[in-house]
C-alpha positions in Angstrom: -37.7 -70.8 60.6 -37.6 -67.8 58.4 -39.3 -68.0 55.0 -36.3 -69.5 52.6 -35.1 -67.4 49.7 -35.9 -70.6 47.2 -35.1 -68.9 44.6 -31.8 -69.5 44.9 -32.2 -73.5 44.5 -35.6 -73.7 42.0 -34.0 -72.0 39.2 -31.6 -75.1 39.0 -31.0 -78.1 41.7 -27.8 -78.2 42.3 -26.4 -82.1 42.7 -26.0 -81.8 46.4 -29.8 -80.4 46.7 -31.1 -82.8 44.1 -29.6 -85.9 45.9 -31.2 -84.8 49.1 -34.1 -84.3 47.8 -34.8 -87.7 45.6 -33.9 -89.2 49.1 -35.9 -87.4 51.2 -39.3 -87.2 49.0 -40.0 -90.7 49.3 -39.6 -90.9 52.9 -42.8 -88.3 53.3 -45.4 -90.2 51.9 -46.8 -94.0 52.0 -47.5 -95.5 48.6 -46.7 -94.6 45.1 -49.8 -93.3 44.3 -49.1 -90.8 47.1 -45.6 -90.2 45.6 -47.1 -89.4 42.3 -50.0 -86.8 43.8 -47.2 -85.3 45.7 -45.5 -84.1 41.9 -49.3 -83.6 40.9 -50.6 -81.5 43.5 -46.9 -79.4 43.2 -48.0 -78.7 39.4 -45.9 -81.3 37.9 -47.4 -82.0 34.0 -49.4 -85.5 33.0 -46.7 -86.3 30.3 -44.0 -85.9 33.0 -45.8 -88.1 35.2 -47.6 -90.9 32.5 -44.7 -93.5 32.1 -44.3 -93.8 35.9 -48.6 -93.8 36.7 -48.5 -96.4 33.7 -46.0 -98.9 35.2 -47.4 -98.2 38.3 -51.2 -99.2 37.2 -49.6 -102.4 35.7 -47.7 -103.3 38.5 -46.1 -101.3 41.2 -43.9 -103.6 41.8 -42.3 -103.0 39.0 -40.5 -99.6 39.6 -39.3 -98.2 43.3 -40.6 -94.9 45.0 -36.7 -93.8 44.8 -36.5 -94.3 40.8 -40.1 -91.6 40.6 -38.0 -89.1 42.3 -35.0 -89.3 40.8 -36.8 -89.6 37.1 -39.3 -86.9 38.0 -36.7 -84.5 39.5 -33.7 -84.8 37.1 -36.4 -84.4 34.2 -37.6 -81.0 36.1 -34.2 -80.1 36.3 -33.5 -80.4 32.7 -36.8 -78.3 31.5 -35.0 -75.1 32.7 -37.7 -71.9 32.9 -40.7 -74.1 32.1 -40.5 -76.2 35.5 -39.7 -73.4 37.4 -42.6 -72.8 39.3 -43.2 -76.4 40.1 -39.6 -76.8 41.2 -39.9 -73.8 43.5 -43.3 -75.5 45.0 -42.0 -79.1 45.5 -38.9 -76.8 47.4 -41.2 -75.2 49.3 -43.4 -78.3 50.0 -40.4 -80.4 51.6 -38.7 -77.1 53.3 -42.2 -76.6 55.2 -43.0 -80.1 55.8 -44.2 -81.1 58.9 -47.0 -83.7 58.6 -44.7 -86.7 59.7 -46.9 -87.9 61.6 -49.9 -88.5 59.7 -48.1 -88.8 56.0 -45.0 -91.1 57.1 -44.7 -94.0 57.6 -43.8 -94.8 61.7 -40.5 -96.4 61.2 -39.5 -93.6 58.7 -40.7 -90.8 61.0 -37.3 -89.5 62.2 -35.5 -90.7 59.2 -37.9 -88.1 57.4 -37.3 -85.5 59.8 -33.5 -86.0 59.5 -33.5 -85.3 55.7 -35.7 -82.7 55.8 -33.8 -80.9 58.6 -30.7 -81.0 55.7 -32.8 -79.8 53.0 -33.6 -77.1 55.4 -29.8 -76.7 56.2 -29.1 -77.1 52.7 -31.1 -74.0 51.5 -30.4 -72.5 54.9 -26.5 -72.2 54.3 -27.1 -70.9 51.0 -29.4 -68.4 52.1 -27.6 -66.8 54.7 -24.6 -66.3 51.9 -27.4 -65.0 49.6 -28.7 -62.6 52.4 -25.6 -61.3 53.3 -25.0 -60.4 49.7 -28.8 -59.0 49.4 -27.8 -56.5 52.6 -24.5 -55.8 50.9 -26.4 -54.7 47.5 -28.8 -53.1 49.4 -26.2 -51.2 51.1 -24.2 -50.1 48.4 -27.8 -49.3 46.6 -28.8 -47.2 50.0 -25.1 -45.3 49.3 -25.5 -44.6 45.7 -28.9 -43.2 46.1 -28.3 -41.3 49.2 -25.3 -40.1 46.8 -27.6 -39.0 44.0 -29.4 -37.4 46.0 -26.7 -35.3 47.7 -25.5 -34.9 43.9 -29.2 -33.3 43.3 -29.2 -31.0 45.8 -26.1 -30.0 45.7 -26.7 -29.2 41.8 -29.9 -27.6 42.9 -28.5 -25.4 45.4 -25.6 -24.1 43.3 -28.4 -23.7 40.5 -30.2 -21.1 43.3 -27.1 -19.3 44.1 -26.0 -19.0 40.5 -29.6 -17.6 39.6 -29.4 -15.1 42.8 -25.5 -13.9 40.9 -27.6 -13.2 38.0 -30.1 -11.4 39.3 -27.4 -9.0 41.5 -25.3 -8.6 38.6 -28.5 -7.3 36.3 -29.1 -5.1 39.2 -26.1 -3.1 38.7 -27.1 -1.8 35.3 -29.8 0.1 37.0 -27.1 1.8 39.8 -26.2 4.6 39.3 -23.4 5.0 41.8 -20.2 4.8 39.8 -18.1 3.7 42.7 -20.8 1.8 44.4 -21.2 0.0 41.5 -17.8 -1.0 41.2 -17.1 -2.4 44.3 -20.7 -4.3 44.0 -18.9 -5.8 40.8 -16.4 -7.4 42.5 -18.5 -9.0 45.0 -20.8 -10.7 42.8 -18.3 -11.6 40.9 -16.2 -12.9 43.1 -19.2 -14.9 44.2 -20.1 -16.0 40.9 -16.5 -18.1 40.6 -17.0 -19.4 43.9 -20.6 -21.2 42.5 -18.1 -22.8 40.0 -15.7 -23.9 42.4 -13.4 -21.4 41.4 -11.0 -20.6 44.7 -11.6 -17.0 45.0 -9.3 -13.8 47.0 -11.3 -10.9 47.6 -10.1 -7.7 46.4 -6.5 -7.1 49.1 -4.0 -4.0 48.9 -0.3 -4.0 48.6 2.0 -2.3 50.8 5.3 -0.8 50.2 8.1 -2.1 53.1 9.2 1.2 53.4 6.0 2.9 54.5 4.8 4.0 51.3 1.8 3.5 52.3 -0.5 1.1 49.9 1.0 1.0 46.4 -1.2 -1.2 44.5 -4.6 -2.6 45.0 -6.6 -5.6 43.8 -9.8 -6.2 42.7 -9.5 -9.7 43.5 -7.6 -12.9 42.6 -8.7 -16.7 41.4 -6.9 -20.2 40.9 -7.8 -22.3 38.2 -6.5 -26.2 37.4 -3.5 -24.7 40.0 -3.1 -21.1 37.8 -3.5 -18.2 39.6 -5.2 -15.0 38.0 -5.2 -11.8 39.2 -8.1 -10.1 38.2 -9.0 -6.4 37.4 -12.8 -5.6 37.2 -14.2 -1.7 35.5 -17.5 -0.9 34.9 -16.6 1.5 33.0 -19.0 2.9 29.8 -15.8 3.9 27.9 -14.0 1.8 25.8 -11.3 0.3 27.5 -7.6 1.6 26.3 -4.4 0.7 25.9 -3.2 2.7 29.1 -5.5 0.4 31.4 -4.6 -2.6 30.4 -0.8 -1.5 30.8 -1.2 -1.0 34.3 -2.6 -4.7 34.6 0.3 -6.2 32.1 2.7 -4.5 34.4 1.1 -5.9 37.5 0.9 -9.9 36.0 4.7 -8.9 34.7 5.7 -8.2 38.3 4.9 -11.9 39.3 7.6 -13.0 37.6 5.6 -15.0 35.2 4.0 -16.9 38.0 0.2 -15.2 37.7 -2.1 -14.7 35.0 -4.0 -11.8 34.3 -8.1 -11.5 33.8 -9.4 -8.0 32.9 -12.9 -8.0 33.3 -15.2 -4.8 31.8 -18.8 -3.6 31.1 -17.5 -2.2 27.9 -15.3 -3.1 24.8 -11.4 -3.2 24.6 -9.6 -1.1 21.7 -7.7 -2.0 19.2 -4.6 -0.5 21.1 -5.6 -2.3 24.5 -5.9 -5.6 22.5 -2.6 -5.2 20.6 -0.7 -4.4 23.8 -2.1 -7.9 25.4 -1.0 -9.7 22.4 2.5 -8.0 22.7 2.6 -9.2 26.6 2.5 -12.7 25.1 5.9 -12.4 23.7 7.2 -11.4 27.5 5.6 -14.8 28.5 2.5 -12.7 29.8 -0.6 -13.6 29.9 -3.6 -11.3 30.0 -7.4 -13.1 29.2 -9.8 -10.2 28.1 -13.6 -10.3 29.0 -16.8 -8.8 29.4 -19.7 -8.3 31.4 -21.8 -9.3 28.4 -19.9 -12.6 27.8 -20.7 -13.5 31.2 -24.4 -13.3 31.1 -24.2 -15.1 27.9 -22.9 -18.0 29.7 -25.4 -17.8 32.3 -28.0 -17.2 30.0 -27.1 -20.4 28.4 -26.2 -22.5 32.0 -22.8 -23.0 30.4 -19.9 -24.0 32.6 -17.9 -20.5 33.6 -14.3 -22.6 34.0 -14.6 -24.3 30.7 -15.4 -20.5 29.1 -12.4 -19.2 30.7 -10.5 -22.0 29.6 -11.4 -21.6 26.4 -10.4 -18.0 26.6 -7.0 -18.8 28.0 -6.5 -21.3 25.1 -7.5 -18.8 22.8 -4.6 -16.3 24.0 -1.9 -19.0 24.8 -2.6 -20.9 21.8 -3.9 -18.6 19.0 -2.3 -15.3 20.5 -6.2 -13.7 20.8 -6.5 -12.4 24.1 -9.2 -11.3 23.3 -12.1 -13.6 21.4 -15.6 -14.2 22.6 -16.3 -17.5 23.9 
Protein backbone atom coordinates (compact mmCIF):
# COMPACT_ATOMS: atom_id res chain seq x y z
CA UNK A 1 0.00 0.00 0.00
CA UNK A 2 1.32 3.53 -0.43
CA UNK A 3 3.17 5.09 2.54
CA UNK A 4 0.13 6.80 4.62
CA UNK A 5 0.17 10.59 5.09
CA UNK A 6 -0.15 9.97 9.18
CA UNK A 7 0.14 13.10 9.82
CA UNK A 8 -3.12 13.75 9.32
CA UNK A 9 -4.39 11.30 12.27
CA UNK A 10 -1.16 11.60 14.94
CA UNK A 11 -1.52 15.17 15.55
CA UNK A 12 -5.00 14.25 17.27
CA UNK A 13 -6.99 10.72 17.12
CA UNK A 14 -10.08 11.46 16.09
CA UNK A 15 -12.93 9.15 18.10
CA UNK A 16 -13.59 6.98 15.14
CA UNK A 17 -9.59 6.27 14.73
CA UNK A 18 -9.12 6.05 18.53
CA UNK A 19 -11.91 3.41 18.93
CA UNK A 20 -10.39 1.39 16.17
CA UNK A 21 -7.37 1.48 17.46
CA UNK A 22 -7.93 0.64 21.35
CA UNK A 23 -9.71 -2.42 19.56
CA UNK A 24 -7.37 -3.44 17.31
CA UNK A 25 -3.95 -3.10 19.47
CA UNK A 26 -4.78 -5.70 21.76
CA UNK A 27 -5.59 -8.17 19.19
CA UNK A 28 -1.75 -8.01 17.84
CA UNK A 29 0.01 -9.13 20.66
CA UNK A 30 -0.24 -12.15 23.37
CA UNK A 31 0.07 -11.04 26.98
CA UNK A 32 0.14 -7.82 28.69
CA UNK A 33 3.53 -7.58 29.13
CA UNK A 34 3.67 -7.65 25.33
CA UNK A 35 0.86 -4.94 25.22
CA UNK A 36 2.91 -2.69 27.43
CA UNK A 37 6.43 -3.17 25.24
CA UNK A 38 4.32 -2.49 22.27
CA UNK A 39 3.66 1.43 23.90
CA UNK A 40 7.46 1.06 25.08
CA UNK A 41 9.19 0.16 22.11
CA UNK A 42 6.66 3.03 20.15
CA UNK A 43 8.38 5.76 22.71
CA UNK A 44 5.62 5.88 25.07
CA UNK A 45 7.05 7.52 28.69
CA UNK A 46 7.58 5.19 32.12
CA UNK A 47 5.11 7.53 34.00
CA UNK A 48 2.51 6.94 31.25
CA UNK A 49 3.01 3.36 31.51
CA UNK A 50 3.85 2.77 35.68
CA UNK A 51 0.17 2.49 37.05
CA UNK A 52 -0.74 -0.10 34.37
CA UNK A 53 3.10 -2.27 34.75
CA UNK A 54 2.22 -1.88 38.59
CA UNK A 55 -1.15 -3.57 38.57
CA UNK A 56 0.07 -5.74 36.18
CA UNK A 57 3.24 -7.01 38.37
CA UNK A 58 0.59 -7.45 41.23
CA UNK A 59 -1.81 -9.22 39.44
CA UNK A 60 -2.76 -9.20 35.87
CA UNK A 61 -5.75 -10.30 36.43
CA UNK A 62 -6.56 -7.36 37.78
CA UNK A 63 -6.90 -5.04 34.72
CA UNK A 64 -7.85 -6.19 30.93
CA UNK A 65 -5.51 -5.65 27.72
CA UNK A 66 -8.58 -3.44 26.33
CA UNK A 67 -8.52 -0.96 29.57
CA UNK A 68 -4.18 -0.46 28.62
CA UNK A 69 -5.24 0.73 25.31
CA UNK A 70 -7.88 2.78 25.88
CA UNK A 71 -5.97 4.43 29.18
CA UNK A 72 -2.67 4.58 27.25
CA UNK A 73 -4.18 6.07 24.09
CA UNK A 74 -6.81 8.60 25.43
CA UNK A 75 -3.84 9.86 27.77
CA UNK A 76 -1.68 10.26 24.46
CA UNK A 77 -4.31 11.97 23.00
CA UNK A 78 -4.77 14.47 25.60
CA UNK A 79 -0.80 15.41 25.83
CA UNK A 80 -1.19 17.27 22.48
CA UNK A 81 2.55 18.15 20.78
CA UNK A 82 4.41 16.27 23.42
CA UNK A 83 3.04 12.68 22.38
CA UNK A 84 3.28 13.48 18.97
CA UNK A 85 5.92 11.46 17.82
CA UNK A 86 4.93 8.42 19.65
CA UNK A 87 1.33 8.80 18.40
CA UNK A 88 2.56 8.99 14.76
CA UNK A 89 4.80 5.66 15.56
CA UNK A 90 2.11 3.50 17.28
CA UNK A 91 0.07 4.79 13.76
CA UNK A 92 2.54 3.67 11.75
CA UNK A 93 3.26 0.40 13.79
CA UNK A 94 -0.51 -0.85 13.39
CA UNK A 95 -0.88 0.63 9.66
CA UNK A 96 2.24 -1.62 8.66
CA UNK A 97 1.51 -4.57 10.66
CA UNK A 98 1.90 -7.74 9.36
CA UNK A 99 3.38 -10.16 11.81
CA UNK A 100 -0.01 -12.00 12.62
CA UNK A 101 1.32 -14.87 12.41
CA UNK A 102 3.98 -15.06 14.82
CA UNK A 103 2.55 -12.01 17.34
CA UNK A 104 -1.26 -13.19 17.40
CA UNK A 105 -2.78 -15.24 18.90
CA UNK A 106 -4.35 -18.16 16.20
CA UNK A 107 -7.91 -17.62 16.95
CA UNK A 108 -7.48 -13.75 16.73
CA UNK A 109 -5.50 -14.03 13.49
CA UNK A 110 -8.15 -12.81 11.07
CA UNK A 111 -9.95 -10.84 13.67
CA UNK A 112 -6.50 -8.81 13.75
CA UNK A 113 -6.31 -8.61 10.10
CA UNK A 114 -9.95 -7.35 9.91
CA UNK A 115 -9.24 -4.27 12.20
CA UNK A 116 -6.15 -3.54 10.91
CA UNK A 117 -7.41 -3.54 7.29
CA UNK A 118 -9.96 -0.58 8.78
CA UNK A 119 -7.30 1.29 10.41
CA UNK A 120 -5.77 1.09 7.03
CA UNK A 121 -9.14 2.21 5.43
CA UNK A 122 -9.51 4.57 8.12
CA UNK A 123 -6.31 6.59 7.38
CA UNK A 124 -6.72 5.53 3.79
CA UNK A 125 -10.08 7.53 3.11
CA UNK A 126 -8.64 10.40 4.79
CA UNK A 127 -5.72 10.37 2.86
CA UNK A 128 -6.89 10.29 -0.43
CA UNK A 129 -9.13 13.58 0.63
CA UNK A 130 -5.84 14.99 1.96
CA UNK A 131 -3.99 14.10 -1.33
CA UNK A 132 -6.37 15.49 -3.49
CA UNK A 133 -6.12 18.67 -1.59
CA UNK A 134 -2.10 18.47 -1.47
CA UNK A 135 -2.32 18.14 -5.65
CA UNK A 136 -4.84 20.99 -5.61
CA UNK A 137 -2.34 23.29 -3.41
CA UNK A 138 0.30 22.15 -5.39
CA UNK A 139 -1.42 23.18 -8.37
CA UNK A 140 -2.51 26.44 -7.56
CA UNK A 141 1.22 26.81 -6.03
CA UNK A 142 2.66 25.52 -9.64
CA UNK A 143 0.13 28.49 -11.18
CA UNK A 144 1.20 31.24 -8.94
CA UNK A 145 4.76 30.70 -9.42
CA UNK A 146 4.69 30.04 -13.05
CA UNK A 147 2.67 33.52 -12.76
CA UNK A 148 5.53 35.21 -10.91
CA UNK A 149 7.58 34.25 -13.02
CA UNK A 150 5.82 35.40 -16.20
CA UNK A 151 5.30 38.68 -14.06
CA UNK A 152 9.32 38.77 -13.80
CA UNK A 153 10.05 38.50 -17.11
CA UNK A 154 7.66 40.31 -18.39
CA UNK A 155 8.95 43.25 -15.94
CA UNK A 156 12.35 42.41 -17.10
CA UNK A 157 11.71 42.64 -20.74
CA UNK A 158 9.88 45.89 -20.66
CA UNK A 159 12.84 47.06 -18.33
CA UNK A 160 15.27 46.13 -21.65
CA UNK A 161 13.07 47.89 -24.03
CA UNK A 162 12.64 50.96 -21.86
CA UNK A 163 16.48 51.11 -21.41
CA UNK A 164 17.01 50.59 -25.41
CA UNK A 165 14.13 54.07 -25.58
CA UNK A 166 16.64 55.73 -23.56
CA UNK A 167 19.49 55.08 -25.16
CA UNK A 168 17.80 56.04 -28.87
CA UNK A 169 16.38 59.05 -27.44
CA UNK A 170 20.04 60.34 -26.01
CA UNK A 171 21.21 59.44 -29.38
CA UNK A 172 19.33 62.20 -30.99
CA UNK A 173 21.17 64.97 -29.16
CA UNK A 174 24.23 64.05 -31.10
CA UNK A 175 22.13 64.26 -34.77
CA UNK A 176 22.49 66.68 -36.47
CA UNK A 177 19.86 66.27 -39.08
CA UNK A 178 17.05 68.67 -38.20
CA UNK A 179 14.44 66.74 -39.98
CA UNK A 180 15.87 63.34 -39.45
CA UNK A 181 15.88 64.06 -36.07
CA UNK A 182 12.34 64.86 -35.88
CA UNK A 183 10.86 62.13 -37.41
CA UNK A 184 13.41 59.85 -35.14
CA UNK A 185 11.45 61.65 -32.25
CA UNK A 186 8.34 60.45 -32.88
CA UNK A 187 9.37 56.95 -33.20
CA UNK A 188 11.01 56.55 -30.06
CA UNK A 189 8.56 58.21 -28.61
CA UNK A 190 5.90 56.64 -29.83
CA UNK A 191 7.67 53.52 -28.69
CA UNK A 192 8.37 54.75 -25.33
CA UNK A 193 4.31 54.91 -24.54
CA UNK A 194 3.87 51.69 -25.92
CA UNK A 195 6.57 50.08 -23.00
CA UNK A 196 3.93 51.71 -20.63
CA UNK A 197 1.10 50.30 -22.16
CA UNK A 198 0.07 53.36 -23.57
CA UNK A 199 -2.15 52.54 -26.96
CA UNK A 200 -0.17 54.36 -29.47
CA UNK A 201 -1.13 55.89 -33.50
CA UNK A 202 1.80 56.58 -35.40
CA UNK A 203 2.12 59.90 -36.88
CA UNK A 204 -1.20 59.77 -40.02
CA UNK A 205 -2.20 62.82 -42.37
CA UNK A 206 -5.45 64.32 -42.96
CA UNK A 207 -7.17 64.76 -46.13
CA UNK A 208 -9.46 67.28 -47.35
CA UNK A 209 -12.86 65.54 -49.16
CA UNK A 210 -12.48 67.82 -51.83
CA UNK A 211 -9.02 66.97 -53.08
CA UNK A 212 -7.18 69.50 -51.22
CA UNK A 213 -4.74 67.32 -51.02
CA UNK A 214 -3.35 66.57 -47.22
CA UNK A 215 -4.45 69.51 -44.90
CA UNK A 216 -3.11 68.53 -41.62
CA UNK A 217 -0.60 66.10 -40.38
CA UNK A 218 0.11 64.29 -37.04
CA UNK A 219 2.83 63.49 -35.29
CA UNK A 220 1.12 60.82 -33.58
CA UNK A 221 -1.91 60.07 -31.23
CA UNK A 222 -2.25 58.12 -27.65
CA UNK A 223 -5.27 56.80 -25.33
CA UNK A 224 -4.99 57.00 -21.80
CA UNK A 225 -7.68 55.59 -18.98
CA UNK A 226 -10.08 55.86 -22.49
CA UNK A 227 -8.76 59.76 -23.28
CA UNK A 228 -7.38 60.24 -26.36
CA UNK A 229 -4.44 62.73 -27.00
CA UNK A 230 -3.19 63.94 -29.99
CA UNK A 231 0.22 64.66 -29.79
CA UNK A 232 2.62 67.24 -31.40
CA UNK A 233 6.45 66.53 -31.03
CA UNK A 234 9.40 69.58 -32.07
CA UNK A 235 12.81 69.34 -31.50
CA UNK A 236 13.25 72.52 -31.83
CA UNK A 237 16.34 74.68 -29.94
CA UNK A 238 14.01 77.74 -29.88
CA UNK A 239 11.74 78.53 -27.41
CA UNK A 240 8.51 77.40 -28.16
CA UNK A 241 5.81 80.36 -28.87
CA UNK A 242 2.52 81.26 -28.73
CA UNK A 243 1.95 80.77 -32.57
CA UNK A 244 2.87 76.87 -32.24
CA UNK A 245 0.96 76.00 -29.77
CA UNK A 246 -2.13 77.85 -31.51
CA UNK A 247 -1.94 75.67 -34.37
CA UNK A 248 -2.19 72.54 -31.86
CA UNK A 249 -5.20 74.40 -29.65
CA UNK A 250 -6.92 74.74 -32.89
CA UNK A 251 -6.35 71.23 -33.95
CA UNK A 252 -7.59 69.61 -30.15
CA UNK A 253 -10.56 72.45 -30.69
CA UNK A 254 -11.56 70.87 -34.02
CA UNK A 255 -12.40 67.57 -32.09
CA UNK A 256 -15.20 68.98 -30.66
CA UNK A 257 -13.92 68.58 -27.23
CA UNK A 258 -13.50 64.97 -27.67
CA UNK A 259 -9.35 64.82 -27.73
CA UNK A 260 -6.72 66.09 -25.72
CA UNK A 261 -3.79 67.77 -26.63
CA UNK A 262 0.10 66.83 -25.67
CA UNK A 263 2.77 69.15 -27.01
CA UNK A 264 5.98 67.56 -26.60
CA UNK A 265 9.49 69.78 -27.12
CA UNK A 266 13.37 69.74 -26.62
CA UNK A 267 13.10 73.24 -25.51
CA UNK A 268 11.07 75.60 -23.21
CA UNK A 269 7.45 77.14 -23.78
CA UNK A 270 6.98 81.04 -23.37
CA UNK A 271 5.17 82.96 -21.39
CA UNK A 272 2.71 83.65 -24.41
CA UNK A 273 2.54 79.85 -25.50
CA UNK A 274 1.73 78.95 -21.79
CA UNK A 275 -0.91 81.82 -21.38
CA UNK A 276 -2.67 80.76 -24.59
CA UNK A 277 -2.92 77.01 -23.17
CA UNK A 278 -4.35 78.26 -20.03
CA UNK A 279 -6.90 80.43 -22.07
CA UNK A 280 -7.90 77.05 -24.14
CA UNK A 281 -9.09 75.81 -20.79
CA UNK A 282 -11.92 78.19 -20.66
CA UNK A 283 -13.10 76.73 -24.32
CA UNK A 284 -13.11 73.30 -22.54
CA UNK A 285 -9.56 72.56 -24.18
CA UNK A 286 -7.10 70.85 -22.98
CA UNK A 287 -3.51 71.14 -23.92
CA UNK A 288 -0.64 69.15 -21.38
CA UNK A 289 2.77 70.88 -22.01
CA UNK A 290 6.06 68.81 -21.77
CA UNK A 291 9.55 68.31 -22.40
CA UNK A 292 12.15 66.22 -23.61
CA UNK A 293 14.01 66.86 -20.37
CA UNK A 294 11.08 65.87 -18.12
CA UNK A 295 11.02 62.67 -19.83
CA UNK A 296 14.44 61.57 -19.12
CA UNK A 297 13.92 62.63 -15.62
CA UNK A 298 11.30 60.05 -15.36
CA UNK A 299 13.40 57.45 -16.87
CA UNK A 300 16.26 58.44 -15.03
CA UNK A 301 14.32 57.82 -11.95
CA UNK A 302 12.24 54.37 -13.39
CA UNK A 303 9.10 56.40 -12.56
CA UNK A 304 5.86 55.34 -14.10
CA UNK A 305 5.34 57.64 -17.56
CA UNK A 306 1.24 57.29 -17.22
CA UNK A 307 1.16 58.37 -13.66
CA UNK A 308 3.56 61.60 -14.84
CA UNK A 309 1.22 62.40 -17.49
CA UNK A 310 -1.53 62.15 -15.21
CA UNK A 311 -0.23 64.23 -12.95
CA UNK A 312 0.32 66.74 -15.66
CA UNK A 313 -3.28 66.48 -16.93
CA UNK A 314 -4.41 67.04 -13.28
CA UNK A 315 -2.23 69.89 -13.00
CA UNK A 316 -3.91 71.71 -16.10
CA UNK A 317 -7.59 70.41 -15.47
CA UNK A 318 -7.43 71.01 -11.91
CA UNK A 319 -4.97 73.88 -11.19
CA UNK A 320 -5.29 75.55 -14.72
CA UNK A 321 -1.13 74.92 -15.14
CA UNK A 322 -0.69 73.43 -18.39
CA UNK A 323 2.31 73.67 -17.91
CA UNK A 324 4.16 72.40 -14.45
CA UNK A 325 7.01 69.94 -14.18
CA UNK A 326 6.20 66.69 -12.77
Amino acid sequence: MDEPILDNFSYHYPPELLEVLIETIPTLVKSKQALLSFFRNAGVSSSTLKPYEDIVSRDRNAIKMYDIARGVLIELNEQGDKSLSTRRKILKAVVDFEDFDTCCYENRRNEARGLVWKVREIVNRKDSFTRMRIERDNEKLKNIREKEAALVAEKKKKQERIKRVQADLSSLLKSENPHKRGKDLEKVLNELFACYGILVRDSFVIKGDCSEGIIEQIDGAIELDNAYYIVEMKWWKNTIGRPEVIDHIVRIANRGGQVRGLYISFSDYSDAAISECKNALNRNVLVVLATIDEIFRVLEADADLKSWLKAKEQAAVLDKKPYVKV
